[in-house]
C-alpha positions in Angstrom: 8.1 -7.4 10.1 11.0 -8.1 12.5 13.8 -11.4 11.3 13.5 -9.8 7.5 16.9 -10.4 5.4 17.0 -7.1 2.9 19.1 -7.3 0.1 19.6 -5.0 -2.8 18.1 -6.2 -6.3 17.7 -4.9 -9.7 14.7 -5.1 -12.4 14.3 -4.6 -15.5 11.2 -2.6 -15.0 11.2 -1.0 -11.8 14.6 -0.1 -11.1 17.4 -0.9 -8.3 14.9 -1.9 -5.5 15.3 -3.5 -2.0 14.0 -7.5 -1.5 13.1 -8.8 1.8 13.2 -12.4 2.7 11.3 -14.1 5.8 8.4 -15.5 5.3 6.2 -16.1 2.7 3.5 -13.6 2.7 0.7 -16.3 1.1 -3.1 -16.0 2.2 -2.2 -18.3 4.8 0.3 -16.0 6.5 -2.2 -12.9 6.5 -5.4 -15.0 7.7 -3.2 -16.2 10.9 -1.8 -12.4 11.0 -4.9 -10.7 10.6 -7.4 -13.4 13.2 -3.8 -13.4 16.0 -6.0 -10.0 17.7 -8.9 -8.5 18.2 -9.1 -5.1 15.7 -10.3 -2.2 16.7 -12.4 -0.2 14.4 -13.3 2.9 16.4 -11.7 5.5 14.7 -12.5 4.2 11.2 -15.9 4.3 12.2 -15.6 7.8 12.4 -14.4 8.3 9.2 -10.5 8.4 10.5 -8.1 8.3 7.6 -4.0 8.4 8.0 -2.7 11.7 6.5 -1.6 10.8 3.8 -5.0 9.4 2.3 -6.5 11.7 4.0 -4.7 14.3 1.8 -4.8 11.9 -1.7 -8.8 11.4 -1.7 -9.5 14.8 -0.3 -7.8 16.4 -3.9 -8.4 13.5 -6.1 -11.4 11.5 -5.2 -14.9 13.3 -5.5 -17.6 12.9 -2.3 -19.7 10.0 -2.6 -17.1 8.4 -5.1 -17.5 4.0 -5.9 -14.2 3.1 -4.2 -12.4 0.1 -4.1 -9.9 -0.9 -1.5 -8.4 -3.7 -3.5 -6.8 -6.7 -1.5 -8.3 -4.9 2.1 -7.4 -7.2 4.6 -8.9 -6.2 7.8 -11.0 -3.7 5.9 -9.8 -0.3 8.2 -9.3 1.9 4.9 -13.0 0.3 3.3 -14.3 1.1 7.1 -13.1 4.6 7.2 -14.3 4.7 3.6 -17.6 4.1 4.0 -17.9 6.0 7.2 -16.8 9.3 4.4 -20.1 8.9 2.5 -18.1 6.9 -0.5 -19.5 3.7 -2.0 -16.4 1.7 -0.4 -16.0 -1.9 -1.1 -13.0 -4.7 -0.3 -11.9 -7.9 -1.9 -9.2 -9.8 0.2 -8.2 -13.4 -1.2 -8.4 -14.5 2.2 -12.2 -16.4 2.6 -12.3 -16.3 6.6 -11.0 -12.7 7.1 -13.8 -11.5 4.6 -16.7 -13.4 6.7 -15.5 -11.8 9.5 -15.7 -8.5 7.8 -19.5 -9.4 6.9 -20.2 -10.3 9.9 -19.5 -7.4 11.6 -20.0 -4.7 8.9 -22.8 -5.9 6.6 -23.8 -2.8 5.0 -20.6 -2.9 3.3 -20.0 -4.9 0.4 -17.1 -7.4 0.9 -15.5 -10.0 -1.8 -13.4 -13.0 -1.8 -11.3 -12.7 -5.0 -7.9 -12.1 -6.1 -5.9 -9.0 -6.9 -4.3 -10.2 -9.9 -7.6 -11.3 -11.6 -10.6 -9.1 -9.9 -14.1 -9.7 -11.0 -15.2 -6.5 -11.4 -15.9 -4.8 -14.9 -13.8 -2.6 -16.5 -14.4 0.7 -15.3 -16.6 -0.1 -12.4 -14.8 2.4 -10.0 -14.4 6.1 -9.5 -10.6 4.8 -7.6 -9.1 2.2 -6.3 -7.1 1.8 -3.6 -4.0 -0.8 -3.7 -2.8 -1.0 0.2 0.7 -2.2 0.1 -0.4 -5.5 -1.9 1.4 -5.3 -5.2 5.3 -5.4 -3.1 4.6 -9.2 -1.6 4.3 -11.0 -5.3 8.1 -12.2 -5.9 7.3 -12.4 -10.2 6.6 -8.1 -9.9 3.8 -6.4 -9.7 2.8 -5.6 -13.2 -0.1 -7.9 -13.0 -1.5 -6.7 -10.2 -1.2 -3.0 -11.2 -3.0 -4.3 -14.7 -6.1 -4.8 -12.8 -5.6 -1.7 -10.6 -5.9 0.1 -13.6 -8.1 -1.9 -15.1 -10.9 -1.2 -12.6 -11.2 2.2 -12.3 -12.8 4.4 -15.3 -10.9 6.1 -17.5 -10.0 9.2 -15.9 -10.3 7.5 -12.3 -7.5 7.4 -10.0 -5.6 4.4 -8.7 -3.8 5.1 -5.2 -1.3 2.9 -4.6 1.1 2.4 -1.4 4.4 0.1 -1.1 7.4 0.0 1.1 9.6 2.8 -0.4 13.7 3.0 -1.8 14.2 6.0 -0.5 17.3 8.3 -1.2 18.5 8.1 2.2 18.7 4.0 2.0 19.9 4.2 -2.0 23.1 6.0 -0.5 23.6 3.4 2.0 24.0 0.5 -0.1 26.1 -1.5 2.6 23.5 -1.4 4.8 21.7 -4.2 2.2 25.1 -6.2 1.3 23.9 -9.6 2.6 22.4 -12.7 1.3 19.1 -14.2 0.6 17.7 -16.1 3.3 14.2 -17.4 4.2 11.3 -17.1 1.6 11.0 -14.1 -0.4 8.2 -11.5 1.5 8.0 -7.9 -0.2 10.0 -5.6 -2.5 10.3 -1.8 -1.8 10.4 0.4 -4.8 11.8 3.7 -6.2 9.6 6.7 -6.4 11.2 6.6 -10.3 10.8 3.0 -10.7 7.4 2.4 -9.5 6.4 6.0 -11.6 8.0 4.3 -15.1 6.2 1.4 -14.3 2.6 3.0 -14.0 3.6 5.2 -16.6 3.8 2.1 -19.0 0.7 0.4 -18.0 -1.0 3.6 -19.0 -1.4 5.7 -16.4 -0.5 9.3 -15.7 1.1 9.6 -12.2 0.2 12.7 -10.5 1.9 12.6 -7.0 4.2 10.6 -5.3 4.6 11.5 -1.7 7.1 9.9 0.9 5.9 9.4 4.5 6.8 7.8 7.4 10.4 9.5 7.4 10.6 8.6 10.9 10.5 5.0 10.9 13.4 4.8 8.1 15.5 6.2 10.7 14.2 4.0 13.7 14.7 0.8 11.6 17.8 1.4 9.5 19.4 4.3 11.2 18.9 2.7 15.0 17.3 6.2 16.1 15.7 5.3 19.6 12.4 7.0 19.8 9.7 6.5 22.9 6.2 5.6 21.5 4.5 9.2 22.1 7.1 10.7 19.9 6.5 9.0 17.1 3.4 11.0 16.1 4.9 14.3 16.2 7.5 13.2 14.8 5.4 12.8 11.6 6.1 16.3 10.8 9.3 15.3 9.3 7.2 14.0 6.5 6.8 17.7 5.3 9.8 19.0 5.6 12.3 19.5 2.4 15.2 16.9 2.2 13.6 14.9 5.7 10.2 14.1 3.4 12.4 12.3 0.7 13.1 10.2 3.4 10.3 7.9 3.9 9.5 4.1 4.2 6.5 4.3 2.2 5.3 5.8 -1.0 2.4 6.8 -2.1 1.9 7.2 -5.8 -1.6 9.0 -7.4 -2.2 8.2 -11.3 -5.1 8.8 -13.5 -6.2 6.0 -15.9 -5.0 7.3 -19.4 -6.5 4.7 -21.8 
């Protein structure tokens, strides 16, 4: 989000990682966020999916798999989900986006409940899908990565996405030399630390993939880039050195215990 303060910040689980301040990213802040437009769900409809989930459940997630999209917001992944033939279902903590989401998709099974504490049984899903939640918790995200593994059978995959460290920012350091201002808003993690991390909570981390090289370079390296050539630029993403590059992370782990 635009106004962020990003300093550097160090953990005793996760690594060196990168702390924004700005505002505080409370159910209040994404039930304004997500009701400020109207969504458009055409493409999800359709069963669209952004590459790089597109890629994750096509190796790792069988057809017609219980998937949960846990903390789903506006519910485009859960959407697209369903559209797939998977038994897709989304908790948000926010109460009015998730009547809206009934409202308009009813054959889809929607919750009000939170991340940290999800009242689901253990083992109830094939995967479960954490969509850049676990980064805007300022006390870490171990307890919300408990219940992603929690929820998923052993052997089932938890796919989770944050704002990423990336090599190219981690030999930049000045570019995160100033001070805390605002109210704390997300962390972005290391591909290492985020991967020691699951690792502990007992999971086995089978990918970690980079994407969105591009945008690194438009935010933090002032690249100027017209809108239409941001998609093809989303080749960089697959290209050796460029892909270690990008602003988000994905990280694929199998429940181990």
């Amino acid at each position: 989000m635009s106004g962020n303060v990003i300093v550097l910040d160090d953990d005793a689980e996760t690594g060196r990682r990168l702390k924004y301040y700005s505002r505080a990213a409370d159910v209040n802040y994404w039930t304004e966020l997500w009701k400020a437009r109207e969504w458009s769900y055409g493409r999800q409809l359709k069963g669209h999916l952004p590459h790089h989930l597109r890629r994750t459940f096509g190796k790792f997630v069988r057809p017609g798999a219980r998937v949960l999209e846990a903390g789903c917001g506006m519910g485009h992944f859960t959407v697209a989900a369903h559209a797939r033939g998977y038994r897709a279902e989304g908790p948000d903590w926010s109460a009015e986006t998730v009547g809206r989401l009934n409202a308009r998709f009813p054959a889809i099974a929607w919750h009000v409940g939170d991340v940290r504490a999800l009242e689901f049984e253990d083992g109830a899903f094939d995967a479960v899908y954490s969509p850049g939640v676990c980064e805007h918790f300022e006390e870490g995200p171990a307890a919300i990565l408990e219940e992603t593994r929690r929820v998923p059978r052993p052997g089932g995959v938890a796919i989770v996405v944050t704002p990423c460290f990336n090599r190219w920012m981690r030999s930049r350091p000045h570019l995160f030399a100033g001070e805390p201002s605002g109210d704390f808003y997300q962390f972005a993690f290391s591909p290492e630390g985020m991967s020691r991390l699951l690792g502990r909570l007992g999971f086995d981390v089978r990918r970690v993939l980079l994407y969105d090289t591009v945008d690194t370079l438009i935010k933090f390296a002032g690249w100027r880039v017209p809108p239409w050539a941001v998609k093809p630029l989303a080749v960089m993403d697959y290209l050796p050195v460029l892909r270690d590059w990008g602003r988000c992370c994905v990280w694929v782990a199998r429940r181990t215990r």
